[in-house]
C-alpha positions in Angstrom: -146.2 211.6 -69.3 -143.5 214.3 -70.0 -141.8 214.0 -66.0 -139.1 215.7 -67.4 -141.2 218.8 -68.7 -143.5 219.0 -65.4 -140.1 219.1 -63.6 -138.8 222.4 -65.3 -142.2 223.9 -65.3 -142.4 223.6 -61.1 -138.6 224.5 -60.3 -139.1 227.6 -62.7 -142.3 229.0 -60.6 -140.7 227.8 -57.4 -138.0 230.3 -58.0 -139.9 233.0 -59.0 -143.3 232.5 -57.0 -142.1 231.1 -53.5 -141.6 233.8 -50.6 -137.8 235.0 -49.8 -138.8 234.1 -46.1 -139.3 230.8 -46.8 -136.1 230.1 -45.5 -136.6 225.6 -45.1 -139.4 225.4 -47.5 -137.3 226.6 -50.4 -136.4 225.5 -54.1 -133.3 223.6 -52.2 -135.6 221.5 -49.3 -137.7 220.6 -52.9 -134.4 219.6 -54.5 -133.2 217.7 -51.6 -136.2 216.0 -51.3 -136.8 214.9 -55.1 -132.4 213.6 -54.6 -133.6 211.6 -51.6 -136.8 210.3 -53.0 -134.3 209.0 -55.9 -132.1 207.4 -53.5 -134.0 205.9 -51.4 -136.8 204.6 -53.9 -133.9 203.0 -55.8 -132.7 201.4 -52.8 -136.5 199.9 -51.8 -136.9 199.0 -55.6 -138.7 201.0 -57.0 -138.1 202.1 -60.9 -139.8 202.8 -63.9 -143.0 205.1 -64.1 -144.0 204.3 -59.9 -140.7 206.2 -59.7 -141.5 209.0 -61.5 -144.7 209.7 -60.0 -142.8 209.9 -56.6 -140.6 212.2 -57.9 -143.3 214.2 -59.4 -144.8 214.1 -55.6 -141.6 215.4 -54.2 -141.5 218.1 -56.9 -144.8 219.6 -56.1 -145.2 218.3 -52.3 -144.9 222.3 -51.4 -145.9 223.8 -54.6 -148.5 225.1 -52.1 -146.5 227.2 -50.7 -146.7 229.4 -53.2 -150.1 230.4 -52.5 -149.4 230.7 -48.4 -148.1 228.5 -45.4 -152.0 227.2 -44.3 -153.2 224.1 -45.6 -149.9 224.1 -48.3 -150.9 220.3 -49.0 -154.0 220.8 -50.1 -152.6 223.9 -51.9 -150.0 221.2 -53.5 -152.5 219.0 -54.4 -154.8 221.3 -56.2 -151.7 223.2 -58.1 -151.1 219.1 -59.2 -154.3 218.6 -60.8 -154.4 222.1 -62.1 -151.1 221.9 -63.5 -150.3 217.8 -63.8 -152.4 217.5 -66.8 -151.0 219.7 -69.6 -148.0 217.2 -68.8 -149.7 213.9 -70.0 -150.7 212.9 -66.4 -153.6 210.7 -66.3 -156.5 211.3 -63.6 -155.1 207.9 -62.2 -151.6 209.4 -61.4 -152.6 212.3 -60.5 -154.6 210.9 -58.0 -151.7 208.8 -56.8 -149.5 211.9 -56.7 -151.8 213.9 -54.2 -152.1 211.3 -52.2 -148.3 210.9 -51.2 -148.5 214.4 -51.1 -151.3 214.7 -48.2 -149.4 211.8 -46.0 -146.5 214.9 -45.8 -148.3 216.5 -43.5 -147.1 216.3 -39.6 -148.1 214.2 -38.6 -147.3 211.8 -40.8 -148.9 208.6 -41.3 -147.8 206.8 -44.1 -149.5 203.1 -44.9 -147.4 202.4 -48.1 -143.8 202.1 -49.2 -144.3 204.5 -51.9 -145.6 206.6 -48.9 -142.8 205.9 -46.9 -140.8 206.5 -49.3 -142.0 210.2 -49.7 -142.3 210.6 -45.9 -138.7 209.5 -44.8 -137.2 211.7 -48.2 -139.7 215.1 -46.8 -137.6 215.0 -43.3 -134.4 213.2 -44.4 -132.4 216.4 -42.9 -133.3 214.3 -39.4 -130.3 212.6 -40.0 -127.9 214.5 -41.8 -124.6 216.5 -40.5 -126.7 219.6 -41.4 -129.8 219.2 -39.5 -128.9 222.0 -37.4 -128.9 224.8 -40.2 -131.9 223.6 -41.7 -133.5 223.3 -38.2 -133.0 226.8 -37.3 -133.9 228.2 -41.1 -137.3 226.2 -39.7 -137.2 228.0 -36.5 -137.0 231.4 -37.9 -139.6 230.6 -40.9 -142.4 229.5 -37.8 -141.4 233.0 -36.1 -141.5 234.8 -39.3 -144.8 233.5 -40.9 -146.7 233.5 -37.5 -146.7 229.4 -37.0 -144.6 229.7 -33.6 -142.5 231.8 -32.0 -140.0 230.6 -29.3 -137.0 230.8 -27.9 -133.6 228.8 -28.8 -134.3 226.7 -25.8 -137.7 225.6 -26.5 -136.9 225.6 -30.0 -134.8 223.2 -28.5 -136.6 221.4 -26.8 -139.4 221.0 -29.7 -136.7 219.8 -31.5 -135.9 216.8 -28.6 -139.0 216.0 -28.7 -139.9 215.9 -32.6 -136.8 213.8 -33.2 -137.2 211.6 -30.2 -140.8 210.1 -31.6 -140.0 210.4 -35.3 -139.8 207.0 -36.6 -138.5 205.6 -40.4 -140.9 204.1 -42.8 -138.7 202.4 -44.9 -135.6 200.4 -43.9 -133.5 202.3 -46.2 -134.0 205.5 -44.3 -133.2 203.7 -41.4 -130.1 202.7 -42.4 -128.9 206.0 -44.3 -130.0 208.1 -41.8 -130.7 206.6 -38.2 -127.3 207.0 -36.8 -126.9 210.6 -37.6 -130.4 211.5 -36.2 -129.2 209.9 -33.2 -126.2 211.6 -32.8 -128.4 214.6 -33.4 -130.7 214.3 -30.8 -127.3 213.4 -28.4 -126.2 216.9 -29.1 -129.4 218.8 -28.9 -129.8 217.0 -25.2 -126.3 218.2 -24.8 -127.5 221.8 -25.7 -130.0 221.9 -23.4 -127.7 220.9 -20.5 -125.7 223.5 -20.8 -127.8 226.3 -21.4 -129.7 225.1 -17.9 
């Protein structure tokens, strides 16, 4: 299994394929996601081949995208067995890879740690000092690609209440990134106050 060689091959068509107005699901949220996935299945254990198959998950979790914003994880999932086996992936870790992929989707139920894993690493920017820029690159992607247009304050407000009953899989997320998407949440509630 060339990981290595299935990495370049994505990153390259995600730069050249994926739509400028895809301002959160971009070559960077893929990036960030494969850096978290690293971190966090380090810190839960994992090694070796089962971590390279998550990272090949977080590589292609919205290759999808490429082909249009409906149904993306099915679109990632087919693009992985299209693309997976010129690679040296086996039907077996293929199989494996499109299933953390389809647990991405909101909302998300993972049963595993390698799931977990995956999950927690697809919305780490929860609970990081920039969840506010990559929230409103979100916001204007929905408006732009028909999902959901609002306003800032029931962007807002979605945002309260998507971060208010989002829950960690995996202790390490917890502990990287709970805090933060508390204080997070504390100053979205503050928004809201003072924009009644």
């Amino acid at each position: 299994m060339d990981s290595e060689g299935a990495k370049k091959y994505i990153l390259a068509r995600l730069v050249q394929e994926l739509d400028p107005t895809l301002f959160y699901h971009n070559v960077e949220h893929t990036l960030n996601v494969y850096e978290s996935v690293m971190q966090i299945g380090e810190m839960e254990g994992v090694s070796g081949k089962e971590l390279d198959l998550l990272l090949t998950a977080a590589l292609f979790h919205d290759a999808g995208m490429m082909k249009g914003y409906e149904n993306h994880e099915e679109n990632s999932c087919a693009l992985s067995k299209e693309m997976l086996p010129a690679f040296g992936y086996f039907n077996n870790e293929i199989n494996f890879i499109t299933g953390l992929i389809r647990v991405t989707q909101l909302p998300q139920n993972a049963k595993t740690k390698q799931e977990g894993i995956l999950c927690d690493a697809d919305l780490n920017y929860l609970g990081r000092k920039d969840f506010f820029i990559h929230s409103f690159q979100l916001q204007l992607e929905w408006d732009l690609h028909g999902v959901k247009k609002t306003t800032l304050k029931e962007w807002l407000e979605i945002q309260v209440q998507f971060l208010s009953s989002h829950t960690y899989f995996t202790d390490s997320a917890f502990a990287l990134c709970n805090e933060q998407k508390q204080k997070n949440l504390n100053e979205i509630k503050e928004l809201l106050r003072l924009s009644c």
